[in-house]
C-alpha positions, 0 to 999 in steps of 0.5 A: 450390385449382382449376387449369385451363389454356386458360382462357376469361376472359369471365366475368372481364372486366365488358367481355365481352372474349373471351380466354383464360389460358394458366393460371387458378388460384384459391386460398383462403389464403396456402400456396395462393398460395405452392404456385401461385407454387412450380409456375408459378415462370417465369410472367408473372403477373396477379393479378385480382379480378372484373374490373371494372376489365380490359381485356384487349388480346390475346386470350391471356394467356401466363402465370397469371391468379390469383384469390382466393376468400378470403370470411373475415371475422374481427372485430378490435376493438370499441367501443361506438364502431366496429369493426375487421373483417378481410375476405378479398379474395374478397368480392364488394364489394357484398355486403360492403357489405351486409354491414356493413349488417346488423351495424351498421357504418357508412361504406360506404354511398355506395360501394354497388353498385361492381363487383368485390372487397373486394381491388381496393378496397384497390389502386383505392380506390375511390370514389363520391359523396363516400366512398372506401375509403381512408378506411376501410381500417387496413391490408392484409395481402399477399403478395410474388408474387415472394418468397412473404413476406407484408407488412402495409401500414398506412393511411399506408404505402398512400398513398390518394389519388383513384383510387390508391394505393402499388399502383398505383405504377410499382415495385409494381404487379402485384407484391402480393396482397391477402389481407385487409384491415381496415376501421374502421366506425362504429357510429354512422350519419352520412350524406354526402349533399352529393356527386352529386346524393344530396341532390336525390334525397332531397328528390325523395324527401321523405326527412329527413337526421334520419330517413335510415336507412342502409339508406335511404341504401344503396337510394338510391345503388343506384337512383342508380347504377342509372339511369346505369349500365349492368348489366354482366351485360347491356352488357359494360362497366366503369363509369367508364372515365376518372378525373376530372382535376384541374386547377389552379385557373387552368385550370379558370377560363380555361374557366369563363370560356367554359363558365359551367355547367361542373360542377366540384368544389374540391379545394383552394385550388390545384385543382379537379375536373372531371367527365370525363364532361361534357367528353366529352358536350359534345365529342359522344361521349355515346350515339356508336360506333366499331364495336363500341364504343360510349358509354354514352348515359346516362352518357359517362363509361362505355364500353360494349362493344355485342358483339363487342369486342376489346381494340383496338376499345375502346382506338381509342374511349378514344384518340379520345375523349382526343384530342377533349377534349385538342383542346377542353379542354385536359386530357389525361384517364386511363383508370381501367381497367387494360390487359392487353397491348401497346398 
């Protein structure tokens, strides 16, 4: 357990945003948490992982900034068939991922390179070319920051949907630590390839679906995300800014009718997904600034930090951009980041 006091956070914000805790703390197993709570029993609280998904509006938090560095990993179950494997909320995602690779469980493999921890997957559900953590996740085990009782949560409990779930609830955000969380993965590779462009790529590439390997599938997504994606230890950013919105039917037809090309993605017979990132292109922003933050000019659904920052400067640029696609399309679009602070 490490404790420290007029902590600097920029190298726990992917954005690069300069700010500071009033206290940091980072802990390894529950009683840790439990003492932590028990000797900052009056702070505001703020539980993060590696910060990919922050945007820190102030430039002091005025309370505890936790963070676990809880790297088990404990094999549940096994079959011939999958496997239930228990990981702590402190491993680095990605190499997670990789992880599981290398002992023959499958599923994660689309979800690759994704920024932050194996504890925000089971709070953000996370997703990527057609895969989401969700689907992989049993249950998670927490903690109460507010009583200190720990809880485990099953997958129906959880309550997975795009980009959510029961955490992210008005009554319980902010109010749970993930510990660990179990994932059932396959030991039998099935690739999905039909989702963004992965089975372009594999034809560019002259790879077969019978002979994809996993690890072949992996490298794929990584050089995939790679050439849309800033790195964020190079362009403060984090990721995806916006979700992509989901419209009723009509609606998405009413504006097909006027943009033939419109990319879009059915979710059901009632719904349909539209790509954020195309409506913000074709309202102009892709590649344009408002001072000192700017749109990625790759890809307009990440915001990108061009130095020197604040909080304030990246949330006129969101606010803006919402208000251009509200006015052109019709569609109010959310912010997927999370916001520290007053607006």
């Amino acid at each position: 357990m490490n404790i420290y006091h007029d902590y600097s956070l920029l190298k726990h914000n992917t954005f690069g945003i300069e700010a500071t805790a009033a206290h940091f703390a980072e802990y390894e197993t529950a009683d840790e948490l439990r003492q932590l709570l028990a000797q900052f029993p009056c702070e505001r609280i703020l539980h993060i992982g590696e910060g990919s998904n922050l945007l820190f509006l102030a430039p002091r938090f005025e309370g505890l900034v936790l963070h676990s560095v809880c790297r088990s990993l404990e094999v549940i179950e096994e079959s011939e068939a999958d496997v239930l494997v228990r990981v702590g909320a402190g491993w680095n995602w990605d190499e997670w991922v990789d992880h599981a690779l290398s002992c023959g469980w499958y599923g994660l493999e689309n979800l690759s390179l994704i920024p932050g921890e194996v504890g925000a997957s089971a709070v953000q559900n996370i997703g990527a070319y057609g895969r989401e953590a969700g689907e992989f996740i049993e249950s998670v085990r927490c903690l109460n920051l507010s009583t200190g009782e720990m809880h485990v949560f099953d997958h129906d409990q959880l309550q997975y949907a795009y980009r959510y779930s029961m955490f992210k609830s008005e009554e319980r955000r902010g109010k749970w630590a993930v510990l660990t969380v179990d994932y059932r993965l396959s030991k039998h590779f099935s690739p999905c390839v039909t989702y963004g462009g992965i089975s372009a790529e594999l034809e560019r590439r002259g790879l077969s679906l019978e002979t994809l390997t996993a690890r072949q599938l992996r490298d794929l997504v990584i050089s995939i995300r790679q050439a849309k994606l800033p790195d964020p230890k190079e362009i403060g950013s984090a990721g995806s800014f916006f979700m992509n919105p989901v419209v009723p039917r009509a609606h998405y037809e009413a504006l097909a009718a006027q943009y033939p090309a419109m990319p879009h993605y059915d979710v059901d017979e009632q719904r349909v997904k539209i790509p954020a990132g195309w409506m913000i292109e074709q309202c102009g922003w892709k590649g344009r600034t408002l001072g000192a933050a700017g749109v990625h000019d790759r890809q307009a659904l990440v915001l990108i930090n061009r130095g020197g920052a604040t909080g304030a400067d990246m949330l006129a640029l969101c606010e803006a951009i919402r208000t251009s696609v509200a006015e052109r399309f019709g569609i109010d679009i959310h912010p997927e980041v999370n916001f520290i602070g007053e607006k």
